[in-house]
Each structure stands twice: as structure tokens, then as C-alpha cells.
N, C-alpha and C positions, 0 to 999 in steps of 0.2 A: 504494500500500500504506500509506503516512503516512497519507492521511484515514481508510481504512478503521479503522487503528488507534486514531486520534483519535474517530471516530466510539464506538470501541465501550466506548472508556475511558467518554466521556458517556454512552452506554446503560447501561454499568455501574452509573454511580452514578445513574442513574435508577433502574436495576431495585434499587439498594440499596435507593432512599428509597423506593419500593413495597414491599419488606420491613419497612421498617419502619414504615410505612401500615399492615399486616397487623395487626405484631406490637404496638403500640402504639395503642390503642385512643382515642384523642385527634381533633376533629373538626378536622384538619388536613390540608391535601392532601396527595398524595404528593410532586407537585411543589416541594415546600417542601420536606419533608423532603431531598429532592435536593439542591436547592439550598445549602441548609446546610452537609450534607456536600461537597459539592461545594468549596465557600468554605472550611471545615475543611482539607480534601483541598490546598488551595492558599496558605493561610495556611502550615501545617503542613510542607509543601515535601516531601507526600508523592506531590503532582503536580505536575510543573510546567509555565508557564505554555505553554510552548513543546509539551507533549506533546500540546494539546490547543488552541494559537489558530487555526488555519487551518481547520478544523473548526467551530469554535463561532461564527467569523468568518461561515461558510458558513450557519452556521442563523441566524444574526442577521439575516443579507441576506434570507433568505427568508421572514423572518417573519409579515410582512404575509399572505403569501397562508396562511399557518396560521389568520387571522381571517375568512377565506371561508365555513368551514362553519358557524361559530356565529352571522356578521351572515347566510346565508340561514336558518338558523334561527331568527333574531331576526323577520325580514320573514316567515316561518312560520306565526307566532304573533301577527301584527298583531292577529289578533280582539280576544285575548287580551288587550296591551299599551295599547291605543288609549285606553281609560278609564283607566288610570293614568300615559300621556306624561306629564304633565307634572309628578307628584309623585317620577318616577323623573328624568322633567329635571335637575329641582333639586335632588336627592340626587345626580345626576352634577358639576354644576354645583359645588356647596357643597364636598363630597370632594376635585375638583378644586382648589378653592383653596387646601382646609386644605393638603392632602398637597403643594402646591408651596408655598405659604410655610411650614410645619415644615421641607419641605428648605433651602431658602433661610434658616435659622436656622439650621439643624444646620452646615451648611457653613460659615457665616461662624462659630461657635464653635468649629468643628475650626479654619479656618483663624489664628483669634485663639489658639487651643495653640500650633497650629505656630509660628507668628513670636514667640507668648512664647517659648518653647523652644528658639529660634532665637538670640534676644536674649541670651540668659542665658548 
């Protein structure tokens, strides 16, 4: 009965951020929207962590096989894809790098706050 209820807390604020998908006319997915509220919802201590890890724990593990429908819809579309592999290559390639070294800055400046912070 715990996961069901865990379960449905996250459908909730799924079906939130699809509400406001709706109502909010912004070219933003829903899943974001969720997410947001979600991290709100958790920051806020109007959920907490415990009402919903065992659960999200659960969908994290099984994540992988949620990329099954879209990579055979990728192989789908080969016709499609074949003329531009290698300029979407390098637009996966490039993205990759930015977005892991911006994390890799971001984190060593959180963690340079914290140990100032620390010091003081």
C-alpha cells in the first residue's frame, strides 16, 4: 500500500505539471513543469523525502527500459536520419561536453560557498 501511495503522490504532480502544460501557454514540456513543482513540493517540506523514495527509487531503476520505444523509433526513421548522422553527431557530441563541464563549474562554485561558509 506505501508504493501505491508513493506512486500516486508522483502521478499527482505529474498530472499537476500537465495542468499547467494546459493552462500556461509556454513551449515547455509538461515534464518540467512536474519536475519543478515536484523540487518546490520538496524544498518546501510540503513532501517529504521519505513519502515518496522507495517509489521514485523504483522508477529510476527502471529507467533504461522507458528509452526502448523512442531508440526503436529512432532505428524507424533510419531513412530519415542517415543524411544528417553526422551533423546531429556533433551536436550530441558538443552539448555533451558543454553541459558536463558547466556542471563541473557549477559544482566546484557551490562547493567553494560551502567551505567559505564553512570557514567563517
Amino acid at each position: 500500500m506505501k508504493y501505491l501511495r508513493q506512486f500516486f503522490i508522483i502521478m499527482l504532480i505529474s498530472l499537476l505539471g500537465e495542468a499547467l502544460k494546459w493552462l500556461i501557454p509556454l513551449p515547455i514540456p509538461a515534464s518540467i513543469y512536474g519536475l519543478v513543482l515536484m523540487l518546490l513540493a520538496l524544498c518546501t517540506g510540503v513532501i517529504t523525502v521519505d513519502k515518496v523514495e522507495e517509489a521514485s527509487t523504483f522508477l529510476i531503476e527502471i529507467m533504461p527500459v522507458m528509452f526502448i520505444p523512442a531508440s526503436v523509433g529512432l532505428l524507424d526513421s533510419w531513412g530519415a536520419l542517415k543524411d544528417i548522422i553526422l551533423p546531429i553527431g556533433a551536436i550530441i557530441v558538443i552539448t555533451t561536453i558543454v553541459v558536463m563541464g558547466l556542471t563541473g563549474k557549477i559544482t566546484q562554485g557551490i562547493i567553494r560557498m560551502e567551505k567559505r561558509k564553512k570557514n567563517e
